[in-house]
C-alpha positions, -999 to 999 in steps of 0.1 A, spaced: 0 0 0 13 33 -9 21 54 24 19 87 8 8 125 16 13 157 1 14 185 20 8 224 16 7 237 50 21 228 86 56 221 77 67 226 110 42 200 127 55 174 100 90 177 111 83 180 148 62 148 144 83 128 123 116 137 145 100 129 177 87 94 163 125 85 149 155 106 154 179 80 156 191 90 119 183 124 103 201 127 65 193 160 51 194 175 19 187 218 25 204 249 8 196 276 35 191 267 75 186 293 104 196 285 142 162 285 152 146 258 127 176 237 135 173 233 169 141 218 159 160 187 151 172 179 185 141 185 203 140 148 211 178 141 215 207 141 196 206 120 168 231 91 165 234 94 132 232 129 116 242 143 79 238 171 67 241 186 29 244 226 26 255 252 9 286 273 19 284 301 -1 291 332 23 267 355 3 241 335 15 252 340 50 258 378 45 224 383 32 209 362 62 193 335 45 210 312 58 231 307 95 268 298 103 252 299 141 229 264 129 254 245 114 278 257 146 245 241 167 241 208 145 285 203 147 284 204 182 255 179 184 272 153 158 259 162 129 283 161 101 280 186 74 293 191 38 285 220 17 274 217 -26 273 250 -52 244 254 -67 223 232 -43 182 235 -45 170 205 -34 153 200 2 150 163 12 146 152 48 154 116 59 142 111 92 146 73 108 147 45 91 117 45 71 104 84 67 110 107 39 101 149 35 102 157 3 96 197 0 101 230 -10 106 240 22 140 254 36 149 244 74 143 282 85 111 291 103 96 314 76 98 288 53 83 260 85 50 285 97 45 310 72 56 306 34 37 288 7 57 256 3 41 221 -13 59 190 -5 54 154 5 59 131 29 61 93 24 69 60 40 63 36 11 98 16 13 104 20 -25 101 59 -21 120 62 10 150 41 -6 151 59 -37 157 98 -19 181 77 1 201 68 -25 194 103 -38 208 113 -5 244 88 -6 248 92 -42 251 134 -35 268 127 -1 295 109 -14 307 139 -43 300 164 -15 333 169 -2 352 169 35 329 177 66 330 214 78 347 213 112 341 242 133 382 258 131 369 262 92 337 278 100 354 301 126 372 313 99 343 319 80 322 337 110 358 362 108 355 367 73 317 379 74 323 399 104 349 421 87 326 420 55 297 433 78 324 460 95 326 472 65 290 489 60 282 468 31 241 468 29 224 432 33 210 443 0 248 446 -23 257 415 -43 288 407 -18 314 383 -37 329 360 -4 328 335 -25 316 297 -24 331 275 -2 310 246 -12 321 215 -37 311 217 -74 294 183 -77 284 188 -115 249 174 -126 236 142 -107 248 108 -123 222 85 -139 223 64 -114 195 79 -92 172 57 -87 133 74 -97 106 59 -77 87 26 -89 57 47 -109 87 69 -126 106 35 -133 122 9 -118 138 3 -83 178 5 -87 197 -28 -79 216 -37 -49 242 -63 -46 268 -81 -18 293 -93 -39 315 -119 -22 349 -120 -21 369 -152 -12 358 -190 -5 342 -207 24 373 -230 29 397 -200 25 378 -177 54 403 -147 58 407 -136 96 389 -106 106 414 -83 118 429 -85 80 433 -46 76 406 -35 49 437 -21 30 454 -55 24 418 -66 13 414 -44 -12 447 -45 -27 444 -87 -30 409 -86 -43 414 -54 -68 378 -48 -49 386 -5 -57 380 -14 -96 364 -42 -104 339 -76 -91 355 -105 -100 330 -130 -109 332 -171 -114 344 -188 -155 315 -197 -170 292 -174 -149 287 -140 -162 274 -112 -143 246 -105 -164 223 -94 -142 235 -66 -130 232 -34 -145 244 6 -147 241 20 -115 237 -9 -95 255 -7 -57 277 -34 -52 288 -40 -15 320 -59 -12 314 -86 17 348 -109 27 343 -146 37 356 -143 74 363 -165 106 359 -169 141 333 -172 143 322 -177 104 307 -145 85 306 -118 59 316 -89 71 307 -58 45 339 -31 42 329 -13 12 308 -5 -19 309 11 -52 287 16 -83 288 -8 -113 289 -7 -152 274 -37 -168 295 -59 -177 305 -65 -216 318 -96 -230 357 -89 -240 364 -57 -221 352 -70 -190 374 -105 -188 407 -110 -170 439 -104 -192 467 -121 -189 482 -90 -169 454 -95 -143 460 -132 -140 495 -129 -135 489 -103 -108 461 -125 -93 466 -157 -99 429 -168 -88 413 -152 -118 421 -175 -136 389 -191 -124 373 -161 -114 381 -140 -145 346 -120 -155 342 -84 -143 316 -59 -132 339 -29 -133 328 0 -107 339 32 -96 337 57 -67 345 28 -45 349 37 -8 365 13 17 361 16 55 395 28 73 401 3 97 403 -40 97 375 -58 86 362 -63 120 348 -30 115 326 -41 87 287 -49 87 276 -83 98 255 -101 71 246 -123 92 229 -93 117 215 -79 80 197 -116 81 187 -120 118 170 -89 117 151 -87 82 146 -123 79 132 -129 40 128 -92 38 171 -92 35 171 -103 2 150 -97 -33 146 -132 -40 134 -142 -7 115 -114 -2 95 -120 -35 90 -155 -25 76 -147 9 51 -124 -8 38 -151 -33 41 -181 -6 64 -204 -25 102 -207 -29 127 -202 -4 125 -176 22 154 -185 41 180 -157 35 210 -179 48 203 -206 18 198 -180 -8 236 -177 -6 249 -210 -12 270 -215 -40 269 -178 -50 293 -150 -60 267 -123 -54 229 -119 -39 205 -93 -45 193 -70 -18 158 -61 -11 157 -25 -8 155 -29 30 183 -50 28 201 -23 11 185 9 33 198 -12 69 234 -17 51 237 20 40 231 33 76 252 8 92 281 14 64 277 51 74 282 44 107 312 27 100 324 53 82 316 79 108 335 57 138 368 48 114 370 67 87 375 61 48 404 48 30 419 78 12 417 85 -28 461 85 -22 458 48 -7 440 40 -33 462 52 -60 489 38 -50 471 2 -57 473 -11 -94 445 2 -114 436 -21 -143 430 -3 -177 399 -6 -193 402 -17 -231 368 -3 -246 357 -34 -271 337 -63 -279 349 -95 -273 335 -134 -275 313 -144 -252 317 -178 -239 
């Protein structure tokens, strides 16, 4: 059943409501925030996990549109914050399962008094696809402001208003925020626009070669090649998965035995000939030569720590059951096939997500991210980088 409603007034009871139901994770998309709207987001608490995607262009805080005061009050309380030129959109992300979608700044004119029209929906499909909306702008978005960078911006608008320059006069500060360019085609539209987007755990090593946990994510990447492509099994191309799709790279682990998730990346489909394992690769890694089909990907990201500090699958499948997986969901809601999510991945290089498989890895990932850190674009540089020879090949 579609849980959807749109909205024209009372935008400041919607996000009171919704915050005080779930304000264990607030993600929000907003160009211009004043200190007073913003404290409405900790009403209830401090969130534990909190993100924030701004603009920094000082004009706007000359003018007064927008606060260095809130995001000074949302640092303090956790939230991180990164700032994107140009930015218009206003999504709010509230829990696991609720999603604002408006033309409403977080500012109180905008909350009580101007004409804004918006939504708000908790249909899972929705709610995944202004998540991914969310990660996949999150993830161009730059370094998080810390507050020794805003301080210096506070000094710099001080002197600027010293100065007598009128609220009114174009001022030229200039644009602290990160030019992200246009959003890639792999935003996911929800299911009436077109289809869901495709999420994957790709695995990565063998159930009799389990590597130990503390393994460094580092040495993982570097002996999987994980930062550039999926390898995938001879005989068994990846043809299922497509443009856009998220692949999360899970290692085989012991003691006890598990798959612990320490990264993810977007894909390319794979094509016959470009996307098989030279001779190059093979010598670098021996083991494709029976794992030697690709699904190339790119802006990978890698958790800065061992794999210890990765996501349990097997917590993904104690908690969501069938509802882990797209297979085993789909089954559970037509009452035949398997619906246990544990036997869904024998014998397989890679399972589907459902999209609440995929929404309870992103915020636990992000947690990850936010305790240890990401491995940096110069670690990962300094890894071989396989080129990509652009033509057709024979299929097997």
């Amino acid at each position: 059943m579609l849980n959807f409603r749109l909205i024209d007034s009372g935008w400041d009871k919607v996000v009171d409501e919704a915050v005080n139901a779930n304000h264990a994770s607030i993600l929000i998309v907003c160009p211009f925030i004043k200190v007073r709207a913003a404290g409405r987001l900790l009403r209830y608490g401090r969130p534990k996990l909190f993100q924030l995607i701004t603009r920094f262009n000082l004009n706007d805080f000359a003018a007064g549109v927008s606060d260095p005061s809130a995001l000074r009050l949302l640092i303090k309380n956790g939230a991180q914050v990164r700032g994107v030129r140009n930015l218009h959109a206003k999504l709010y992300l509230i829990g696991e399962g609720c999603a604002i979608l408006s033309s409403a700044n977080l500012t109180e004119a905008a909350l009580l008094t101007n004409h804004e029209l918006g939504f708000i929906a908790k249909t899972p499909e929705v709610v995944d696809a202004c998540r991914r909306y969310f990660q996949s702008l999150w993830h161009r978005a730059g370094q998080n402001l810390h507050l020794t960078r805003l301080a210096g911006w506070e000094r710099r608008l001080a002197t600027h208003s010293a100065g007598g320059m009128r609220r009114e006069t174009v001022a030229s500060l200039g644009d602290e925020g990160t030019s992200v360019g246009l959003p890639p085609t792999s935003i996911v539209l929800p299911p009436w626009v077109g289809r869901v987007g495709q999420s994957f755990v790709k695995f990565f090593g063998e159930a009799h070669k389990r590597e130990n946990r503390f393994t460094q994510v580092l040495t993982e990447v570097n002996g999987s090649g994980s930062h550039w492509a999926c390898a995938y099994p001879k005989g068994k191309r990846p043809r299922g998965v497509q443009d856009g799709a998220v692949m999360y790279m899970g290692r085989l682990v012991k003691d006890p035995n598990d798959i612990l998730i320490y990264g993810r990346a977007v894909a390319i489909r794979h094509m016959p000939g470009r996307d098989d394992a030279t001779a190059d690769d093979i010598r670098r890694r021996e083991w494709k030569a029976k794992w030697p089909h690709y699904v190339r990907v790119y802006d990978a990201e890698f958790i800065a720590g061992s794999l210890n500090n990765g996501v349990s699958l097997n917590e993904l499948m104690d908690v969501l059951s069938a509802d882990s997986y797209a297979s085993t969901q789909r089954n559970a809601s037509m009452g035949a096939g398997n619906t246990d999510p544990r036997k869904a991945l024998m014998q397989q290089p890679a399972v589907q997500l459902s999209p609440q498989g995929a929404a309870w890895l992103d915020e636990r990932l992000e947690s990850a991210f936010a305790k240890c850190g990401r491995l940096t674009p110069s670690m990962l540089e300094r890894l071989d980088w396989s080129p990509t020879p652009f033509q057709e090949g024979d299929d097997d």
